[in-house]
C-alpha positions as CSV (number, residue, x, y, z in Angstrom):
1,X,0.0,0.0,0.0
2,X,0.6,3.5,-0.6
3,X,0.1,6.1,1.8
4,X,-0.2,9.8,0.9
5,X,-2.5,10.6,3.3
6,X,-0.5,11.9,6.2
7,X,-3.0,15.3,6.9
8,X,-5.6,13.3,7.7
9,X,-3.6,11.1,9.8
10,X,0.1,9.7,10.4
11,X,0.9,5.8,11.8
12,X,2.5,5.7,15.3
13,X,6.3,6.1,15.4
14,X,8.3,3.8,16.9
15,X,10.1,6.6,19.8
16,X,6.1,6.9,20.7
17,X,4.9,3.3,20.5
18,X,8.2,2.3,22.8
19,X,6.8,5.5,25.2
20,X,3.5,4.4,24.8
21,X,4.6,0.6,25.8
22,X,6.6,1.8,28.9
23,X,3.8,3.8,30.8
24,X,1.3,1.1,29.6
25,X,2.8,-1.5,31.9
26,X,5.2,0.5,34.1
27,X,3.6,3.8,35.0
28,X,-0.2,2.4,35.4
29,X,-0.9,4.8,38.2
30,X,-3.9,7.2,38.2
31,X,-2.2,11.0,37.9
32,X,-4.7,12.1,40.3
33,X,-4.1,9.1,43.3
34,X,-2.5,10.2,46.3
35,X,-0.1,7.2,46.4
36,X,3.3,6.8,45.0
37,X,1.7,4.9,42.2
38,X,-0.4,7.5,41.3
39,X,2.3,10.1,42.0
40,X,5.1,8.3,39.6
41,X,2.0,9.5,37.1
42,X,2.2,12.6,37.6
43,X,5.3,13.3,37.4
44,X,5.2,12.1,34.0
45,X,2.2,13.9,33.3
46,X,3.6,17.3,34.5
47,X,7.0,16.6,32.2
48,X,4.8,16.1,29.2
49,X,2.7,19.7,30.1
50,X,6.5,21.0,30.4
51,X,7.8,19.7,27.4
52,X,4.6,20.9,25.7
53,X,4.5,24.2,26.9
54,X,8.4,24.5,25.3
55,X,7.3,23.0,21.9
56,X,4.7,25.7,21.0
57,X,6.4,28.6,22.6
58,X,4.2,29.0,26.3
59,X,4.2,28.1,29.6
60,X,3.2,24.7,31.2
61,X,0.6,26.1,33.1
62,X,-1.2,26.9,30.1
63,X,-1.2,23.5,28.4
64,X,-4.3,21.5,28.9
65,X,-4.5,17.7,26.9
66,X,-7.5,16.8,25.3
67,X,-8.7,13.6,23.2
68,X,-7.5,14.9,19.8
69,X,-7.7,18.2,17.8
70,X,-11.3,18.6,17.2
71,X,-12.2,18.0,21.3
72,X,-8.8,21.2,21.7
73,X,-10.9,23.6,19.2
74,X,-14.4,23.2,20.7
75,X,-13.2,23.3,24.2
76,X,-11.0,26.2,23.5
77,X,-13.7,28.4,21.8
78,X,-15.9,27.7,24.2
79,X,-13.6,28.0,27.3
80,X,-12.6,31.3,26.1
81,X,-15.9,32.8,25.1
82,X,-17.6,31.6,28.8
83,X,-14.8,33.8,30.3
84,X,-15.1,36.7,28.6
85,X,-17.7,39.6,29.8
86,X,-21.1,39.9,28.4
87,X,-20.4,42.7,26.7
88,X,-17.4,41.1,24.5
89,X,-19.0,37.9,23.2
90,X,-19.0,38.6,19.6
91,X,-17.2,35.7,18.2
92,X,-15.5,35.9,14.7
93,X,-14.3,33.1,12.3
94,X,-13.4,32.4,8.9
95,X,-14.8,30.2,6.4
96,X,-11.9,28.3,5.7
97,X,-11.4,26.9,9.1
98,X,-12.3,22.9,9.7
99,X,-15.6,21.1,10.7
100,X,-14.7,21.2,14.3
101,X,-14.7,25.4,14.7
102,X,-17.7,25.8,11.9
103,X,-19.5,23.1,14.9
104,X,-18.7,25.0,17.6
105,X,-19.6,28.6,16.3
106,X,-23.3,27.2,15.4
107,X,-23.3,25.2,18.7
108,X,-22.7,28.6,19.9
109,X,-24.9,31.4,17.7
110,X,-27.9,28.6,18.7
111,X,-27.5,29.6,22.2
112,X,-27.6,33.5,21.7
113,X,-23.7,34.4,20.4
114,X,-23.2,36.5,18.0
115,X,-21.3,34.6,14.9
116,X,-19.3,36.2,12.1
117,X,-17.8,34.1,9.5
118,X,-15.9,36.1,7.1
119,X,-14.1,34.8,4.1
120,X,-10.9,35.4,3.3
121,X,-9.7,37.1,-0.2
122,X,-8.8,36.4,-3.6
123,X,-5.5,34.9,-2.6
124,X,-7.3,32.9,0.4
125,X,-5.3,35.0,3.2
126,X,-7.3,37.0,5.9
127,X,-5.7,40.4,6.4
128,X,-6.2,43.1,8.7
129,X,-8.3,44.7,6.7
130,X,-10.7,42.3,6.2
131,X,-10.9,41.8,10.3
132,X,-11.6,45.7,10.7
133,X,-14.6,45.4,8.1
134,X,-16.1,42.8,10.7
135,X,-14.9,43.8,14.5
136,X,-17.4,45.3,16.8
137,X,-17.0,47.1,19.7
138,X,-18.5,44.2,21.5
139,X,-15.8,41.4,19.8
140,X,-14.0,39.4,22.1
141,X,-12.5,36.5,20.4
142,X,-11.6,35.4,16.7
143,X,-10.4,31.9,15.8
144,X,-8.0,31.6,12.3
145,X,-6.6,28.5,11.8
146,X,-2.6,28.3,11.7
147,X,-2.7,25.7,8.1
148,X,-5.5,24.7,5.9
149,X,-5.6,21.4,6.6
150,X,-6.5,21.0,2.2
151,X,-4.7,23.3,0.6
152,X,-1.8,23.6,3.1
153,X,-2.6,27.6,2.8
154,X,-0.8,29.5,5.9
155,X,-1.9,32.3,7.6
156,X,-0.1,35.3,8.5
157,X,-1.4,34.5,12.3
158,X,1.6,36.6,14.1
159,X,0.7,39.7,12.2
160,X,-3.1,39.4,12.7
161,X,-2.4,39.2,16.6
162,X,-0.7,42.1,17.0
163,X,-3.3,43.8,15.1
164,X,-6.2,41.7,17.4
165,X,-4.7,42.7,20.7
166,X,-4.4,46.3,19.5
167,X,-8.0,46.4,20.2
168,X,-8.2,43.9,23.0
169,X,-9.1,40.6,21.1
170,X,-8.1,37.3,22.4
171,X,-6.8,35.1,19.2
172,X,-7.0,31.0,19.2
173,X,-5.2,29.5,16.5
174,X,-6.0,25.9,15.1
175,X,-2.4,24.7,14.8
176,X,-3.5,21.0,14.2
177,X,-2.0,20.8,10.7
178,X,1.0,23.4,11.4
179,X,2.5,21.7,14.7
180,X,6.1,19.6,13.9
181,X,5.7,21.4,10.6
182,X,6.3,24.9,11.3
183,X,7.8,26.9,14.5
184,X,5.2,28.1,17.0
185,X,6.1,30.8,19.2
186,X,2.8,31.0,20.9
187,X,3.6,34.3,23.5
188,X,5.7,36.0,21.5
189,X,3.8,36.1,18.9
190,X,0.6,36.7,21.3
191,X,-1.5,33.7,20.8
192,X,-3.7,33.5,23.3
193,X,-4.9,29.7,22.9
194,X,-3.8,27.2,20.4
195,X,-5.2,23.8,19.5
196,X,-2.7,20.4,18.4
197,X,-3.6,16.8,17.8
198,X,-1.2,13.8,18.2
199,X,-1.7,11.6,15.2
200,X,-0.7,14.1,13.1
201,X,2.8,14.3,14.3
202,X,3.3,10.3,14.8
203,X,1.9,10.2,18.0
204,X,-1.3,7.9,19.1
205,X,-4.9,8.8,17.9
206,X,-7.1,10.2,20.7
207,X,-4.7,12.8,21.8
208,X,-4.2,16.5,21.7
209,X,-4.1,19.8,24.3
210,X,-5.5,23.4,23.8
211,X,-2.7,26.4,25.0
212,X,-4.6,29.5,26.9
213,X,-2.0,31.7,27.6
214,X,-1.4,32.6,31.7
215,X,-3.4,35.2,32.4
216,X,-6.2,34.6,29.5
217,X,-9.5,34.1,31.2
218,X,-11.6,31.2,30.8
219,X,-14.8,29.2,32.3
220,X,-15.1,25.4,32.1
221,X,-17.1,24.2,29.4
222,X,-18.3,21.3,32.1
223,X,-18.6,23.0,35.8
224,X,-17.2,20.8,38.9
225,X,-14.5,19.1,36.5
226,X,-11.4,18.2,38.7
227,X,-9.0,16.9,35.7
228,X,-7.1,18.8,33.9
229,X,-6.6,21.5,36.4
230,X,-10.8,21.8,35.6
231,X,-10.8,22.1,31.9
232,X,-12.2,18.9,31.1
233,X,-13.3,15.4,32.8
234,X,-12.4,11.8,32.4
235,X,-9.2,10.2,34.1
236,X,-6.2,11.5,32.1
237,X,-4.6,8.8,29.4
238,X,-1.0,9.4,30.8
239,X,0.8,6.4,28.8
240,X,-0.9,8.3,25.4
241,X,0.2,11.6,26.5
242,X,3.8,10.0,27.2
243,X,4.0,8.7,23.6
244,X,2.4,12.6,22.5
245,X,5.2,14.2,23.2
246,X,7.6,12.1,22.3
247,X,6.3,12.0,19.0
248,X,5.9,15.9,18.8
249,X,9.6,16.3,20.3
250,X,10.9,14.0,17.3
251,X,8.7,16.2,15.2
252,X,10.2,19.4,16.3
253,X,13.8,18.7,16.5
254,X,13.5,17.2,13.0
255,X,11.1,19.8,11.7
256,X,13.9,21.2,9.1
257,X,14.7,18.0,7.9
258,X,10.8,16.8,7.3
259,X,10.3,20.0,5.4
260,X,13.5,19.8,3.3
261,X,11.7,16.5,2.3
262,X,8.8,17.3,1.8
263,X,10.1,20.2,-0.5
264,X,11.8,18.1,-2.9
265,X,8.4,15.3,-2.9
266,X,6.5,18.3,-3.8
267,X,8.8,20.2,-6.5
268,X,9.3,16.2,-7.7
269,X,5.5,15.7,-8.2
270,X,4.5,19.1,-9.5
271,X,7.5,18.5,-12.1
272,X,6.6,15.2,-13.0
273,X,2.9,16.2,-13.6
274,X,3.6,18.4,-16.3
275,X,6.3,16.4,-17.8
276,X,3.1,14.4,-18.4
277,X,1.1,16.6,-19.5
278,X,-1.9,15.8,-17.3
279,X,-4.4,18.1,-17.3
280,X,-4.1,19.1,-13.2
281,X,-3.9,22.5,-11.4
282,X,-2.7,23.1,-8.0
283,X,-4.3,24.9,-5.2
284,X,-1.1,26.3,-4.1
285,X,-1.1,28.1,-7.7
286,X,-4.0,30.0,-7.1
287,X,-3.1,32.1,-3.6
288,X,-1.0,34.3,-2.9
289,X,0.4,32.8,0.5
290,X,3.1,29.7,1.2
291,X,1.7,26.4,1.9
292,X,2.3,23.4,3.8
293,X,5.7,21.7,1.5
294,X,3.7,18.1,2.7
295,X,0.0,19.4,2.1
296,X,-1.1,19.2,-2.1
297,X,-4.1,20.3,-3.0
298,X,-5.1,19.2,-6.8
299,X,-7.7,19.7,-9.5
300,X,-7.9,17.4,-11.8
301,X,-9.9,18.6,-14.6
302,X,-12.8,16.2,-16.3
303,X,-12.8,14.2,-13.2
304,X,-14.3,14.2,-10.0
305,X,-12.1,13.8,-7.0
306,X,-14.2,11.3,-5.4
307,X,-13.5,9.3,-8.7
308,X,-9.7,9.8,-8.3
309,X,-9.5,9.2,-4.6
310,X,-11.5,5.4,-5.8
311,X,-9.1,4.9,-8.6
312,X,-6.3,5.1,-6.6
313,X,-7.7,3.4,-4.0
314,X,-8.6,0.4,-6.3
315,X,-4.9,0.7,-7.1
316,X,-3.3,0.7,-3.7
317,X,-3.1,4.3,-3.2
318,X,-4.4,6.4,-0.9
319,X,-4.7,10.1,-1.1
320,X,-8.4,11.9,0.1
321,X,-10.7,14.2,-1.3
322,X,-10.2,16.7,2.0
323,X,-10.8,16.8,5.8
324,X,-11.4,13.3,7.1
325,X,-13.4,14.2,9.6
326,X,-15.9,16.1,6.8
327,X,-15.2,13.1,4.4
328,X,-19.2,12.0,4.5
329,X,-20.2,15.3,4.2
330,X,-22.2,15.8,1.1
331,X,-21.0,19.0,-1.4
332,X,-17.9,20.9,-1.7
333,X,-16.0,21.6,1.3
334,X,-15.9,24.9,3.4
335,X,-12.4,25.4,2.4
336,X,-13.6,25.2,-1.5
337,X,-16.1,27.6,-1.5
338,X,-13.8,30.0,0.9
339,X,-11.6,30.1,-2.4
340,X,-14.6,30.7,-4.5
341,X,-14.6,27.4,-6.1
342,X,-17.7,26.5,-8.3
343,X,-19.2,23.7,-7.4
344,X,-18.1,21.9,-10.4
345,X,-14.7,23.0,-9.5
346,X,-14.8,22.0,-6.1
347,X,-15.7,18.2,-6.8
348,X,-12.9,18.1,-8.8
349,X,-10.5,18.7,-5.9
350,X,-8.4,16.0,-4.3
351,X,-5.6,16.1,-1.5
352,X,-2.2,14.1,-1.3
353,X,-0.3,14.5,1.7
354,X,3.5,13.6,2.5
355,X,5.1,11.7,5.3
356,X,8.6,11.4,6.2
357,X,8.3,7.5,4.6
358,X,7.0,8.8,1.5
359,X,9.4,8.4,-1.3
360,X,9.3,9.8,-5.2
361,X,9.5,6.4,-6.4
362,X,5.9,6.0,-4.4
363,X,5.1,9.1,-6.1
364,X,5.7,7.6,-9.7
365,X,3.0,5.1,-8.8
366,X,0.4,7.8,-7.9
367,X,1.5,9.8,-11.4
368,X,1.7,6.5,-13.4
369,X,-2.4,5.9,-11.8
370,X,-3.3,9.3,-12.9
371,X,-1.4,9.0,-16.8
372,X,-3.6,6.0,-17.1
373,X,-7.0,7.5,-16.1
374,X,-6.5,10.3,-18.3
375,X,-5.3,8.6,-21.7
376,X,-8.5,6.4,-20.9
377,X,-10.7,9.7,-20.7
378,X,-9.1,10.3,-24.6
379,X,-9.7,7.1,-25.6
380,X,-13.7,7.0,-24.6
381,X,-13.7,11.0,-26.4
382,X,-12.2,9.6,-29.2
383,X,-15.1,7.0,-29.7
């Protein structure tokens, strides 16, 4: 099999798995038991909040773990609206960001907040100016995710807080896609809460944290919760957590390396395409920002994506049409119709994403798949 799916989700590396084996049958304590047991637990767990805190640039006292990336975003949104005043609940987003935010925002404008979505522009960037077209004296929060987890699209997040906190708006950052891939500098840049996931950076599924910065205000989404210094419940998963951050500290410390990589997979394939001749575009092509090197978002013109993503599939491959967790979601994708995609257009798109296994002779496979489907299109036109 061939794997070019790594957005949606990366295997378990093996520094995690021998993490995740250790505190599995050595370090079975509960974090929160008063015995030595439970105590050797949380020492652990307070080493991984440490370590986590240094990766994205805050302080441990700010990192709270979750069960993955989508739990870190709702919990953070909500966290951070429930501590704000009543006069500063306006809550703004963009239309690009994934399933998990575009939840939570109508979770929240059902129960009386104020929601703004606002879409970014031609080039699929949000700039200042777009914010001061939508801010209210009664904003207090805007959530812009870090990455596009289809298109690989950055956003320029460091310059939008400055302008945010210019006018006393807290910022939270989905970094899901971004985090092992990119530095995050979370204070100095002044992000006030990020979200990460684990199995996107080799660690185990189920695992993730939200950062509020020291000082941020915030009210528990669930009232009388002990865990988690009271951000959410549930006995923490300290052997997971364990094999987390090993996986993201392999990530980090190798971060140049991965990208260098994933540089020359990308420049291979994008060459190799039009050596072809296939008839495919590149959502990187059409803004105006950089993208995730590992992240390639692809139109293949006369074809669906959905058709592609089957084809390859029924060839070994595996790439996706988009978000996993919005992969049963009828019509084109939020991230599509941000960038002003017809809908024609939009269900032609496909994703292929890079891990550090993935190799250009892997690569050839894919293109040698695609060749095929397309000099069959001319044969059945030719008829």
């Amino acid at each position: 099999m061939i794997y070019l799916d790594y957005a949606a989700g990366a295997p378990l590396s093996k520094e995690a798995a021998k993490v995740f084996q250790h505190l599995s049958t050595e370090v079975y304590g509960n974090a929160s038991s008063l015995h030595d047991a439970g105590g050797r637990a949380a020492d652990v767990l307070e080493y991984c909040r440490h370590s986590a805190g240094k990766l994205i640039g805050g302080a441990a006292d700010g990192i709270y773990f979750t069960s993955g990336g989508t739990e870190a975003n709702i919990l953070a949104v909500q966290s951070l609206l429930h501590g704000l005043p009543d006069h500063k609940k306006h809550f703004i987003t963009t239309a690009m960001e994934h399933h998990s935010i575009h939840n939570a925002a109508a979770f929240l404008a059902d129960r009386g907040i104020d929601v703004t979505i606002i879409y970014p522009d031609e080039n699929g960037l949000i700039t200042e100016d777009i914010l001061a077209a939508h801010i209210r004296p009664d904003t207090g929060l805007v959530s812009i995710q870090h990455a596009n987890s289809e298109t690989g699209l950055i956003q320029p997040v460091n310059r939008l807080a400055a302008f945010l906190h210019q006018r006393n708006i807290l910022l939270h950052c989905d970094c899901v896609q971004s985090f092992g891939k990119l530095p995050i500098d979370a204070d100095q840049a002044g992000i006030d809460a990020l979200s990460v996931s684990g199995h996107k950076v080799y660690g185990p599924k189920g695992t993730g944290a939200v950062y509020i910065r020291p000082g941020v205000s915030w009210n528990p989404v669930y009232p009388h919760t002990v865990h988690e210094n009271g951000f959410r419940p549930g006995t923490v998963n300290v052997p997971a957590i364990g094999a987390f951050t090993a996986a993201a500290e392999y990530a980090v410390k190798h971060m140049e390396e991965h990208r260098e990589h994933a540089d020359r997979l990308r420049n291979y394939l994008y060459d190799q395409i039009r050596r072809q001749g296939l008839p495919i575009s590149f959502s990187e092509e059409e803004t105006g920002g950089e993208c995730l090197p590992h992240i390639v978002g692809c139109f293949f013109h006369s074809f669906e994506g959905q058709y592609i993503m089957l084809e390859c599939n029924r060839n070994d491959i595996c790439i996706s049409t988009g978000s996993a967790c919005s992969a049963g979601s009828h019509g084109p994708s939020s991230a599509m119709k941000a960038l002003r995609k017809t809908e024609r257009e939009a269900r032609q798109f496909f994703r292929i994403s890079f891990g550090n296994e993935t190799t250009c002779e892997q690569l050839d496979m894919l293109i040698h798949t695609f060749t095929a489907l397309w000099e069959q299109k001319k044969g059945e036109s030719a008829i």
